[in-house]
N, C-alpha and C positions, 0 to 999 in steps of 0.2 A: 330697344334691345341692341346690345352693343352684336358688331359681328365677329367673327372668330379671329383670333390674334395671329399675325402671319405666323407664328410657328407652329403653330395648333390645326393649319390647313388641312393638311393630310387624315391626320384623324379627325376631323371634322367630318370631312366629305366621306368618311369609312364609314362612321357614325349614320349621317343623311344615305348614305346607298340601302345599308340594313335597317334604316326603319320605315324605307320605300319598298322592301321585298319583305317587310313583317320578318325578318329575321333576329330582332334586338336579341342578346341574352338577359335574362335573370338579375345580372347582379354583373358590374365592370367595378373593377379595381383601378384606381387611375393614379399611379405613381410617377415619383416625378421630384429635383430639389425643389426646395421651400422659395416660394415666391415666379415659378414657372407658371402660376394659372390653371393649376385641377382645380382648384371649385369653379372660378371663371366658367371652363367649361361645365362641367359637371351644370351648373345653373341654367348654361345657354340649351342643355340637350332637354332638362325637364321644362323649360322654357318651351320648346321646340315642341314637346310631348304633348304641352297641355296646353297649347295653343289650337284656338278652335278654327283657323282658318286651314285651309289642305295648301299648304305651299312651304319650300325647302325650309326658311327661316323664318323664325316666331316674327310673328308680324307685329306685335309691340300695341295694338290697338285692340283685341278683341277682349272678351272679360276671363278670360285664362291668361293674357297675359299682362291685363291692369293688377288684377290679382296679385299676380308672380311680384309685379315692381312692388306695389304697396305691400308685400310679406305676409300675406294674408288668406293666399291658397288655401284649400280644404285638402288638397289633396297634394300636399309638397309636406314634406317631411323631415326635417334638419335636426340630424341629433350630435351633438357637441358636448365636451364637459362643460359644465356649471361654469358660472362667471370667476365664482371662487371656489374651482376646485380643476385638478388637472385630468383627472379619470371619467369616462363615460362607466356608468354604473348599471349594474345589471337591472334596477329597478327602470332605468330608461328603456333595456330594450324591452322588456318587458311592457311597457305599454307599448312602444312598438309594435308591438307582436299583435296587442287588440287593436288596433290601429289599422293595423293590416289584418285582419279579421272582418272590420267590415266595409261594405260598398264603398267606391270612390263616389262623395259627393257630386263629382260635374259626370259622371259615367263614362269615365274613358282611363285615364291611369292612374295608378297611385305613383309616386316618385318619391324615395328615399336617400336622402345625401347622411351620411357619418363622417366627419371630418374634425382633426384626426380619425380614419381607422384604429392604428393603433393605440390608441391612449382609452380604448375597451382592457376593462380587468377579463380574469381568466373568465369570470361567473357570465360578464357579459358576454363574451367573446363565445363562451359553448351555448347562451342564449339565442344569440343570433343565428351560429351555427343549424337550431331544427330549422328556421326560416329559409336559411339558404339552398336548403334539404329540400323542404317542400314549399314553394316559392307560390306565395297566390297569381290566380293569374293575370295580366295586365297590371303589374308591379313590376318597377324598375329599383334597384338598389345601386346606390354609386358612392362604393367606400374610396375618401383620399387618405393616401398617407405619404409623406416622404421617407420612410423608412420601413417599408412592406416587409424585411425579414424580421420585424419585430412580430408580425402576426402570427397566426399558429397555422403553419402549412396547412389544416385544414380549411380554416376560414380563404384562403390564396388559391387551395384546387379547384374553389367552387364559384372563384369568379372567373371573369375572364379579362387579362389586362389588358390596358393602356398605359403605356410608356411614353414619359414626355423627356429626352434630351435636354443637352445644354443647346438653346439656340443659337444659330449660327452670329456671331458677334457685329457683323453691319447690321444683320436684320436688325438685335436686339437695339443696335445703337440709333434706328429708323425709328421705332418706335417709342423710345427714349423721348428721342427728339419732337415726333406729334405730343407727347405726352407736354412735356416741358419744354418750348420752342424757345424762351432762352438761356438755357441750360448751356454752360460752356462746354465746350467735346471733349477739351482733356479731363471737365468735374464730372462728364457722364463716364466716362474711359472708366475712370477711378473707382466711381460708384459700383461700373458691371462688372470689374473686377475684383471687388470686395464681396459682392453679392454671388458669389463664384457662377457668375454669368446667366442668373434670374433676375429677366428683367424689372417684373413686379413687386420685385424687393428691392433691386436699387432704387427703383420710380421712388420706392416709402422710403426708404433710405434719406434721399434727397430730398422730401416733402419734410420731412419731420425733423430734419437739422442733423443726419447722424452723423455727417461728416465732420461737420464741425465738434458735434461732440467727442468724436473720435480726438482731434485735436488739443481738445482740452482735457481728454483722461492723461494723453502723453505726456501733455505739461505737467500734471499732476506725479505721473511715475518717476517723469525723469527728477522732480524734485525732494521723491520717496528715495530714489535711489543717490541723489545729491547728500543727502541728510538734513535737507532743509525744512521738511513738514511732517508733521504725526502721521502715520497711516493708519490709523484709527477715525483722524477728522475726512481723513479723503474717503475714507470707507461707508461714514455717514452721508457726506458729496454723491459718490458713485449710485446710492441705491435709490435717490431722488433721480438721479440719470436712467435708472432701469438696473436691475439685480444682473438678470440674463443678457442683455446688451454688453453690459460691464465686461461680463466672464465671458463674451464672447470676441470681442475686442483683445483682452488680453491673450485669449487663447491663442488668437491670428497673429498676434506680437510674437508669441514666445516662441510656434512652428516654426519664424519667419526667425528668429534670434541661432535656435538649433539649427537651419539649414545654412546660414552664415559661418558658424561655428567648423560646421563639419564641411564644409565647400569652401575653398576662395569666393569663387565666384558661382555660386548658386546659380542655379538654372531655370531658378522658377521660386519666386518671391509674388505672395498676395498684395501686401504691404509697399509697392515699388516708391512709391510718394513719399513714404517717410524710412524710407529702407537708412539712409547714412545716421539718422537719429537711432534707429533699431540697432544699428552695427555701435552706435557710442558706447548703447546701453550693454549689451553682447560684450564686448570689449574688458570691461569689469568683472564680468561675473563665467566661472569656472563652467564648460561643460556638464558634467555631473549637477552641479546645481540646475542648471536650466532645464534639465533634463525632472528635476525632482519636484522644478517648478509647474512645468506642464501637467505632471502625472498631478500635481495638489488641484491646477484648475480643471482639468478633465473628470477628476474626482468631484469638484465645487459643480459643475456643470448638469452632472447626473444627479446630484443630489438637491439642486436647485428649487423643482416640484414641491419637494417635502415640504407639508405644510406644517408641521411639528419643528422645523428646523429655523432657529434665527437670520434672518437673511444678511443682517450688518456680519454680526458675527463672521458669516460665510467669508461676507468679504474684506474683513478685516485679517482671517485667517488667510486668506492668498497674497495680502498686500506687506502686511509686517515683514515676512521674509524679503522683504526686497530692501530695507533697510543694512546700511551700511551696518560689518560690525565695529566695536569700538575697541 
């Protein structure tokens, strides 16, 4: 069982004081940007809960907590959208609900993670809601989300939060570092500021080649914007690269282009690595436009989910505008 992530201390040890004075509540909300470590924790407390030894930290060896590794609990509870589908569905809480109905298997607690919270439809979301109403007892519920005003104020009065920060930047850059010891500092720099300073997203970031991908979408743009390749072939390229990666990449492009635009000297660029290549691209193309361009990928972004919607397509539609005209 890993131990709590130095920036997670503090509420860690809030967590271990209130479940030494049987204080827990019902149900903790644990927000936070994407790649800061709510489920991480969220895991390590039902970890904590249903470990059958009495000492502050799951001890990693009893049969609550071989259970917990090998994913196999009786009494842990993970409810997520479908592999292919974006929405947790009311027919999930729904069994939830009998789920929680009857006895915890090992006799001691039930544990519920939802993650996304948000990504509950409304049916779900008032399903949950009798549960949160009348909460069985020795049931713990731990909704993540990164974006909590998406939930219905109701579902938010009846938990109780956990807020997790931007950690503080040597920390995260310490950690970085045990993660990947030889990770160069200026590529971990890069990473935790692409990651808008979650660490466990740049750690993936790095693991999975994003940087470099990032790399080669730009070659790709800059020679959309040259007039040198179809942006229809690069659109087929991109969604082998990842649909949502893609439009999110671009999206950090084109903030970074507009704040160029309207600043000499901007005061605050995500992009700093490739910023003189960003200002090339900016250079060409008319305020108003880039402006028109953001609002098409912020539009492509939100619309991304839809599973009725072609995803080349999508991104064929953001890309062709970037094409000289003639």
């Amino acid at each position: 069982m890993s131990a709590a992530l130095p920036w997670h201390q503090s509420q860690w040890d809030n967590l271990l004081s209130r479940i030494a004075q049987d204080n827990l509540p019902h149900a903790l909300l644990l927000t936070g940007r994407r790649g800061v470590g709510k489920q991480r924790l969220a895991l390590q407390l039902a970890a904590r809960l249903l470990c059958t030894e009495d000492q502050p930290e799951p001890c990693g060896q009893c049969k609550g907590c071989r259970l917990i590794l090998a994913g196999t609990h009786p009494d842990l509870k993970v409810i997520q959208p479908p592999e292919d589908k974006s929405v947790i569905s009311v027919d999930q809480i729904r069994e939830l609900t009998h789920y929680l109905s009857l006895t915890a298997l090992c006799g001691g607690y039930q544990v519920v993670l939802i993650s996304p919270a948000d990504a509950m439809n409304v049916n779900a979301a008032n399903s949950l809601l009798k549960t949160l109403e009348e909460p069985p007892a020795n049931t713990l519920m731990l909704l993540m989300s990164d974006r909590p005003s998406a939930l219905t104020a109701t579902i938010r009065s009846r938990c109780q939060l956990i807020s997790f920060g931007k950690p503080a930047q040597d920390i995260a850059l310490a950690w970085l570092k045990t993660q990947q010891p030889e990770l160069d500092a200026n590529i971990a720099n890069i990473a935790l500021e692409l990651a808008d300073g979650a660490p466990l997203r740049a750690a993936e970031m790095v693991a999975q080649g994003g940087l470099n991908q990032r790399t080669e979408m730009l070659d790709d743009l800059e020679q959309i914007v040259a007039g040198r390749c179809d942006p229809i072939e690069i659109a087929k390229k991109w969604l082998k690269l990842g649909k949502k990666e893609s439009l999110y990449w671009v999206y950090g492009w084109l903030v970074d282009m507009v704040r160029m635009k309207v600043v000499n000297q901007a005061p605050y660029l995500t992009n700093t690595d490739i910023a003189p290549r960003l200002s090339k691209i900016a250079a060409k193309i008319e305020l108003s436009l880039l402006y028109k361009r953001l609002d098409q990928v912020s539009e492509a972004l939100r619309l991304e989910d839809n599973p009725s919607l072609n995803a080349e397509l999508l991104l064929e539609g953001v890309l062709i505008g970037w094409t000289p005209r003639r």
